[in-house]
Every structure is written in C-alpha cells, then in structure tokens.
C-alpha positions, 0 to 999 in steps of 0.5 A: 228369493225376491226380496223386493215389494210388489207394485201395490205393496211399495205404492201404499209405501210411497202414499204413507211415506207422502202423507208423513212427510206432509203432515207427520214431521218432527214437529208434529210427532213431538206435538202429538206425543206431549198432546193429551192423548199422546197421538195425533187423530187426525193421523190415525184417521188418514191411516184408516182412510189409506186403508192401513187398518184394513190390510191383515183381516180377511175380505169377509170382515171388511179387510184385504186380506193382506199378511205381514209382507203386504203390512211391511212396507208400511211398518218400513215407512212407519219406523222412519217417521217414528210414528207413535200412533198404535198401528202395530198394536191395535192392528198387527197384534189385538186385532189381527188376533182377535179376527183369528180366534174369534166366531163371526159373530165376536168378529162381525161385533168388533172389527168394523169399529177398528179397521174404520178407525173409530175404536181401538183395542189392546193386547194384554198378556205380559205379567209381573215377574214373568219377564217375556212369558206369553202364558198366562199364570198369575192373571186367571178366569174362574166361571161365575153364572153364565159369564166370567170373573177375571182376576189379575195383573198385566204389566206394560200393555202398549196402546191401552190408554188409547184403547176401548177395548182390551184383549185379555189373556188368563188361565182357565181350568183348559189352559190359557184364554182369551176374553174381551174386556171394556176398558171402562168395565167396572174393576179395570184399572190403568195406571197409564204411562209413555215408553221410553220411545214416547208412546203410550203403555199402562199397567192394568189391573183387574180386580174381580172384573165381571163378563159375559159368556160372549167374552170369551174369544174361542174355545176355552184353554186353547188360545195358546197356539193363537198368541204365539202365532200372533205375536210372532206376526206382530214381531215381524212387524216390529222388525219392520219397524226397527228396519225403518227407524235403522234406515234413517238413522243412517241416511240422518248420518251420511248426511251429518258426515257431508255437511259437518267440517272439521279442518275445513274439511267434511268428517265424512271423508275421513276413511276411518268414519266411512267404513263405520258408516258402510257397516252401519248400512251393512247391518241394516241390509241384512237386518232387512233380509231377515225380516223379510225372509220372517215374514214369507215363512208367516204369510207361507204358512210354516209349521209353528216351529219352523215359523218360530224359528225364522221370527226368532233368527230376525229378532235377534238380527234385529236387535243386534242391529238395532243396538249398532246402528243406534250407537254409531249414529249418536256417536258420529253425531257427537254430543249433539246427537243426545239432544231433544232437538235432534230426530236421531236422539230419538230414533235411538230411544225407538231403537233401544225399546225395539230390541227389548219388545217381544223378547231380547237377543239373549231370549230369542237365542234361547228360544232358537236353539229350543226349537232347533 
C-alpha cells in the first residue's frame, strides 16, 4: 500500500501548513483560545477560502467531493499547529453527516452556509451516563402536530457554543433519529465550557424544544447506521489530528535534546535519551500507518464491520501513542515542559483529550474483538 499523499493532497498541506506558520502561531492560538469566541474568524475564513470547508461534500452541494484520505493531510497539518477552530466538528462530523442522511432540499438549505464558512453546526448524541454510547436513549423525540417535540440531554458537544446549528440524535418509536435544531430555538440551553486541550464544548439541554417536520433528517428510526459510519469517519480524522500534534511533540524534542546542555554537552547525546527519542518517533510511524490504512478502508467502501474494525485498530494505536509520545515529551523536557509558555505542554493536553474522544483504548479493544 502507498502510503504517501497525492500531489494535490500534500499541496493543500503545504498551503495550510504556510498559512499557520504565518498567521496561526503560538501566540495567536493562545489569543484566540482566551478571545470571547474562543477561535479565531479570521482563521476560519481563510480555511473556507482554502477550500477546507469543501472538501468531504459531493460536487452537487458545492463541495469536492473528497473522502477522509484527501481531509488528512489537512488534519496532520491542523494537529501540529493545535488549531482550535472546529474543522473536525463542524465539517468532518455534523456536516459531513448531514450531506449523508439529509433529502436535497435539507442539504441545498444548510450546506452552502458551512462550506462558505459563514454558519456552523454541531453534533450531539453523547448522553450522561452512557459513557461512548452512540444510541440514543435518555434524549427522545415524540410527534406533536405536524412536527417534533425534543426532550433530553446531551453532554460535552464539541463546537456547540461556536454553532448555529445543532444535529440532534433522539429515539423515536423507529429507532434513533436525527433532527436539525436552531441553536437559538426556544427550550435549548447551553451551558458552555473549554476542553481540557482549549476548545470549545457545552452541555445542551433540551426542555420541550418544538420543530417542524422538515426537521427531521432522513427517515425516521434509521440514522443509526449514518452515526456510526460518521463517527468513524470523523475518528479518522481525529487520528489524523493526533498524528500531527505526535509529530511535533517529536520534532519540538529532538530539537530540545541538541540544544540543551548538561556538563557542557547536549542531553541528546546521551545514548539512553536517544533510544527514548527513536521509540517515540517509531510510535508515531506506526501510529500513521493505521490511520492511513482506516481511512482507505472508509473512502474504499468496506462493509460496516470490516470499516469498524480497521477504525477501531487505528484508534486504539493512537491512543497508545498518544499517551507515550505526550509523556516522553514532558519528561525529556523536565519540568519546563508543564509550563504555559511552552507549546508542548499543550501538545500533551491535546494528546491526552485525543485519546479519550470517540472512545478509549479499553473501548475500541472491546469493540474490536466484538467485531471479530
């Protein structure tokens, strides 16, 4: 298998990867974090310029019609630079979701606004006590008129604050349903908060929200399978993202061990530190492969085990990963490397929330084995 991006893949890398270095430094990041919205809009709006916004909709919706390989080396570039802007959220998840399970006329009515970058949306489906459970359970839909009546609760939904759109996942009398609700709408309530990694999540609660028929998003009681496949679509992409922020947390490293002395000499040529320092970069390779081979098995069209499976495999490399790669990195540093000033503290808190998101290790051995 190649495992090497196209020529246009790794030119959009190159294009963001510029652009962040530019205009998206550590310094600016942190701006944007501790800013009001908690992202920068002009970064977001470059990102639609670029075409980012774009790439995972089919060319009838005005995207690119592009599949999680072709969003990948955008998420590599993405990770490196910790961007906190909701690309994975909005785009590789709600969005991307909704251009899958919604009729032309839901699709025609939304979409434009987010690939031009000028509206947002969010997915919620994780529910209290229910851990990484993708049914919906405790939050449910019961027909009222002509329209819907939404009742319940979903916990940590990323980009919410930052959207004006929701994507709500409730059982019906079917099974589980989608619904497209105003963030504004009377009876939504959010009870916003940063991540651990600075970006932005809220609570949502949903207290007798009332909407049309043309909420609902596909058939009723069968969005189930649509979920799934997104979120695993949107894992690849978290993996991606993880690959990134591994990357640098590596380079950020190697570059620590030549530069810092000790008995007058650089602590990267102690043998025992540079072995640390291959094995670190050894995760990350194989960290990469996995996600890789993840996201061919998606865009080739795998049965819905054997693309569970191949997710799963790279999710919990990933994680593995994540959690060496991050821990090695604050250890060489010493205890500088736990300070706000430095990028790779940081990098570990991304890392650490990169682990946990759409399920653990532990979660995805189990789901793994399940499947086998």
């Amino acid at each position: 298998m190649d495992f090497d991006f196209s020529e246009e893949q790794q030119l959009l890398a190159d294009a963001l990867r510029k652009y962040l270095a530019n205009a998206y430094g550590f310094e600016a990041r942190k701006a944007a974090i501790n800013s009001a919205a908690g992202i920068s809009d002009a970064a977001w709006a470059a990102f639609a310029e670029m075409g980012l916004t774009a790439i995972p909709f089919a060319e009838e919706d005005g995207g690119f019609d592009g599949g999680a390989v072709d969003l990948m080396s955008a998420m590599e570039a993405c990770g490196e630079a910790l961007v906190v802007e909701p690309l994975l959220d909005c785009v590789g998840l709600a969005a991307r979701l909704l251009a899958r399970a919604g009729s032309a006329a839901q699709r025609a009515a939304v979409l434009p606004g987010l690939i031009d970058g000028s509206h947002r949306i969010a997915f919620a489906y994780l529910e209290r006590g229910r851990r990484y459970e993708t049914a919906p359970a405790n939050t449910t839909a019961r027909r009222d008129g002509a329209g819907w009546r939404v009742e319940g609760e979903k916990t940590v939904v990323n980009g919410a604050p930052l959207a004006q759109y929701l994507l709500v996942s409730a059982a019906t009398d079917g099974g589980a349903s989608l619904f497209m609700i105003d963030r504004g709408a009377p009876g939504v309530t959010l009870n916003p908060y940063r991540t651990v990694d600075g970006q932005r999540a809220a609570d949502v609660r949903l207290a007798g929200v009332r909407v049309g028929a043309d909420a609902l998003i596909g058939a009723e009681g069968q969005a189930q399978a649509a979920i799934d496949e997104a979120l695993d679509f949107a894992t690849t992409l978290l993996c991606a993202d993880g690959i990134g922020a591994m990357k640098y947390a590596c380079d950020a490293t190697l570059e620590y061990l030549k530069t810092r002395k000790q008995f007058g000499t650089p602590i990267g040529a102690f043998q025992a530190l540079q072995h640390r320092m291959v094995e670190m970069v050894i995760e990350c390779e194989q960290a990469r492969s996995m996600a890789i081979l993840a996201a061919c098995r998606i865009d080739g069209g795998a049965a819905p085990r054997e693309r569970a499976r191949a997710v799963s495999a790279a999710k919990v490399r990933i994680a593995d990963a994540a959690r060496k790669i991050s821990q090695e990195a604050i250890q060489l540093h010493g205890g500088m490397g736990m300070t706000e000033e430095m990028k790779v503290s940081h990098t570990f808190r991304r890392l650490t929330a990169i682990a946990q998101r759409f399920g653990d290790a532990d979660h995805h051995l189990e789901r793994y084995a399940a499947l086998g």
